[in-house]
C-alpha positions as CSV (number, residue, x, y, z in Angstrom):
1,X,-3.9,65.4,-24.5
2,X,-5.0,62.5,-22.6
3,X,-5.3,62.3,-19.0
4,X,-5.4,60.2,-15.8
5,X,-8.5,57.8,-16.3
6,X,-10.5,58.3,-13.2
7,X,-12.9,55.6,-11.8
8,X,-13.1,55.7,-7.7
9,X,-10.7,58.0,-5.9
10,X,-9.8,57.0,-2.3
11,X,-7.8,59.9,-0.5
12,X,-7.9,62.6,2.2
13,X,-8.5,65.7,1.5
14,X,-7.1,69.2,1.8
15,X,-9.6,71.6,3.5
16,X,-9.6,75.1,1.9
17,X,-13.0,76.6,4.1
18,X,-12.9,80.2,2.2
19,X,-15.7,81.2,0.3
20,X,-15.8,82.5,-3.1
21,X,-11.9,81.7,-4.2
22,X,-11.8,83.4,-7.7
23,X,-9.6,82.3,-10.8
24,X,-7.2,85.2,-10.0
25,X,-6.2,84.0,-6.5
26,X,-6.0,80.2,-8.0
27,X,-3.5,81.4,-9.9
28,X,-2.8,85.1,-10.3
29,X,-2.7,86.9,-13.8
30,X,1.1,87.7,-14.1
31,X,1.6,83.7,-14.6
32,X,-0.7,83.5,-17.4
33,X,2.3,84.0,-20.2
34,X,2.6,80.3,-20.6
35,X,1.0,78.2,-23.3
36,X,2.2,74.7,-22.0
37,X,-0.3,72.8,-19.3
38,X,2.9,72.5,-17.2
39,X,4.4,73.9,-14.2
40,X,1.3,76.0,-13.1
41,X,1.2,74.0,-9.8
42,X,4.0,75.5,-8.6
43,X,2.4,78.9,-8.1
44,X,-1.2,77.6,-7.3
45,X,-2.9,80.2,-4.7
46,X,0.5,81.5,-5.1
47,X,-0.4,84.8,-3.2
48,X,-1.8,83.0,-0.7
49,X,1.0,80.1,-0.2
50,X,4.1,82.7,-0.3
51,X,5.1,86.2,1.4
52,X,6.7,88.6,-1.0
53,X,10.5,86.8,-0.6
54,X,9.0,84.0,-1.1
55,X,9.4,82.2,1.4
56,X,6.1,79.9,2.6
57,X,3.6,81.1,4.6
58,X,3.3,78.9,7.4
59,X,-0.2,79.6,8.1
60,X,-1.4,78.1,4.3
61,X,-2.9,75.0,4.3
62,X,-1.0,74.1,1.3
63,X,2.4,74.8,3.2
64,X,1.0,72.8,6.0
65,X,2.1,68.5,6.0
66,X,-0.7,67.8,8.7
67,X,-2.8,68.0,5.4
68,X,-2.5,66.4,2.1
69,X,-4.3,63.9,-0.6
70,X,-5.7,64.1,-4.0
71,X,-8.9,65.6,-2.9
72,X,-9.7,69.8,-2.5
73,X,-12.1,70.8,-0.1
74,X,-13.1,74.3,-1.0
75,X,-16.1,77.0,0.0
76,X,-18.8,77.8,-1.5
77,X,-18.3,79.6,-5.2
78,X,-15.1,77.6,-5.7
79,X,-13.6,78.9,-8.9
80,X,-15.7,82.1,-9.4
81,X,-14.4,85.4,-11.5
82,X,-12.4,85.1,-14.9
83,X,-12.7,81.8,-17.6
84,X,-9.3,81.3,-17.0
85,X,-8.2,77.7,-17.8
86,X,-4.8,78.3,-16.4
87,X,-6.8,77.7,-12.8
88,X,-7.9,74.3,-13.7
89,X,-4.3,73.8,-15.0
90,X,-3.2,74.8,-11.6
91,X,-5.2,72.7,-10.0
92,X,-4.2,69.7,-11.8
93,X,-0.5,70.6,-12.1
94,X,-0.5,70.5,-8.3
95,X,-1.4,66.6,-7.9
96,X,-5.4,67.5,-7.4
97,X,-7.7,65.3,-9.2
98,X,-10.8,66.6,-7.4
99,X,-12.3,69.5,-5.6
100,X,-15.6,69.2,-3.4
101,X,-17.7,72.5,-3.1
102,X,-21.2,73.2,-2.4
103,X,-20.7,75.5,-5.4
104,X,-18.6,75.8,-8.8
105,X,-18.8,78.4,-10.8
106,X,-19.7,77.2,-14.2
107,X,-16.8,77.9,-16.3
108,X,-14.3,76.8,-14.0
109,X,-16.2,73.7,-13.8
110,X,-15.8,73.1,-17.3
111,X,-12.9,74.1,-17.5
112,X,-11.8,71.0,-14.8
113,X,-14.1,68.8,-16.7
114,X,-12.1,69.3,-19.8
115,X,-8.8,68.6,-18.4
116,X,-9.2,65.4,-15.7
117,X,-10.3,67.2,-12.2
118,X,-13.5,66.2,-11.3
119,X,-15.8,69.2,-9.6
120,X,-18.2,67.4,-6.8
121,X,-20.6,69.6,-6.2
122,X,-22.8,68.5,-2.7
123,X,-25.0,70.0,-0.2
124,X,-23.8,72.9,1.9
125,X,-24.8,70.4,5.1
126,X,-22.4,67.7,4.0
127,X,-19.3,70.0,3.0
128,X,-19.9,71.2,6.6
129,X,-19.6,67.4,7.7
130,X,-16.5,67.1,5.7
131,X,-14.3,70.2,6.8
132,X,-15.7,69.0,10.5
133,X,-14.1,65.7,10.2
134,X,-11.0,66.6,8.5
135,X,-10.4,69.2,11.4
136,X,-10.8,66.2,13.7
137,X,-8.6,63.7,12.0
138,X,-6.6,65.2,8.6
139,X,-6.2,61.7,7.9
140,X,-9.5,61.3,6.9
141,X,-10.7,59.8,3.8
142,X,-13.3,60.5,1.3
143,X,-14.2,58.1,-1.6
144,X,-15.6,59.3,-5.0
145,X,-16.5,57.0,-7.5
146,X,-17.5,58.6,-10.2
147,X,-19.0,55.5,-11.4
148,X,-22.2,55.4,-9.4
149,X,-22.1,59.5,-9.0
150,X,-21.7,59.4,-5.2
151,X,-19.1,61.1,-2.8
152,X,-18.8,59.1,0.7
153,X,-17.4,60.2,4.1
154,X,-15.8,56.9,4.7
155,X,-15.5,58.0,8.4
156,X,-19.1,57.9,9.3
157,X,-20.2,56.5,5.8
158,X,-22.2,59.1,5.0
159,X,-23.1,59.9,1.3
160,X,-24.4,62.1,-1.2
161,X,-25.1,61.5,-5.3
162,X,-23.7,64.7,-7.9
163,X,-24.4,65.5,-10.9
164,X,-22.0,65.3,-14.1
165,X,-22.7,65.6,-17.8
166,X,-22.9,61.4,-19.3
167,X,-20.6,62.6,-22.5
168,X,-17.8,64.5,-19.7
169,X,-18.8,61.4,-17.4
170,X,-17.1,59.2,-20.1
171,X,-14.4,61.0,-21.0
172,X,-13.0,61.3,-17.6
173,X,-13.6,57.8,-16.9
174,X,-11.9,57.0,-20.7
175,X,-9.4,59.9,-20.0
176,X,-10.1,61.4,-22.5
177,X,-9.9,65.4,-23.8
178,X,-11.9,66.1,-26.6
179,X,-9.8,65.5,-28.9
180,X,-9.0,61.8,-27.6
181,X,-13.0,61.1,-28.0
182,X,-13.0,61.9,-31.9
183,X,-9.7,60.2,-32.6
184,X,-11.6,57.2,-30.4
185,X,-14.5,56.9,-32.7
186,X,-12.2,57.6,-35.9
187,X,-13.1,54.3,-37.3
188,X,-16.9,54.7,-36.8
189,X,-16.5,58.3,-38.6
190,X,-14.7,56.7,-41.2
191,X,-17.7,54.1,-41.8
192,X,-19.9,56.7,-41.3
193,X,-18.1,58.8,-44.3
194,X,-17.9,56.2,-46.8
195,X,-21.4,55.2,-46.5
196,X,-22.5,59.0,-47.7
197,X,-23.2,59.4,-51.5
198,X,-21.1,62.0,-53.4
């Protein structure tokens, strides 16, 4: 399944300053059942976003219209606990197409990788910077251009380079899965094939 091609993202972001958000409070266990990539933004940090009647907790940032964009702003060990992929599904079902952290655990960074949100992973110092100045003015706006590698604070201009795998690099840029690579190169396999002696 193909998703959004990503290139430079311009948005504001959504600050989530909790450390160590696991899978299970992304998106807890009893919505696991489905098998479709849809509808799991709907209950994304579901325990944290509704009371028991479920009705909105007005206190959740997600509830909250000061704050919005395309851009998650998370704590330190963003994504730790389980493999599930249902998080990153969550993620991206809810309109996400990034999430900044100083750290990502490394399954649920691949797991984002593998379906179109890009994980920016930067320097403690500058995720400080960033809640700092969303607190001032939720309007803010960060640019990631994936690209040149770099996340900028387009509010003071300050910048920092992350790292990303070249083959995930180009498929998020292609929007491609891993599926949509092979069937990409399917004529170069083919000439590949038919050049090999039986």
């Amino acid at each position: 399944m193909a998703y959004d091609k990503f290139n430079i993202l311009t948005s504001s972001g959504v600050p989530l300053p909790i450390e160590n958000v696991d899978t299970d409070q992304i998106i807890p266990a009893r919505f696991l059942k489905a098998t479709k990539r849809e509808g799991f933004g709907d209950n994304l940090f579901r325990d944290w976003r509704y009371n028991g009647d479920d009705t909105p907790k007005a206190d959740f940032v997600l509830n909250n219209p000061t704050y919005s964009g395309k851009i998650l702003v998370g704590g330190k060990n963003f994504g730790s606990g389980s493999s599930r992929e249902h998080a990153a599904w969550a993620v991206y079902d809810y309109g996400f197409r990034a999430v900044v952290s100083s750290f990502f655990a490394d399954i649920f960074k691949g797991n984002c990788l593998n379906i179109g949100v890009l994980p920016v992973q930067i320097s403690p110092e500058f995720l400080a910077n960033i809640f700092k100045a969303i607190e001032a003015d939720p309007k803010t706006e960060l640019e990631i251009n994936l690209p040149d590698q770099t996340i900028t604070l387009l509010s003071t201009g300050q910048q920092e380079s992350f790292a990303i795998n070249g083959y995930k690099k180009n498929n998020m840029i292609n929007g491609f899965d891993d599926i949509d690579y092979l069937q990409d190169m399917k004529e170069d396999i083919k000439a590949f094939a038919d050049k090999l002696p039986y």
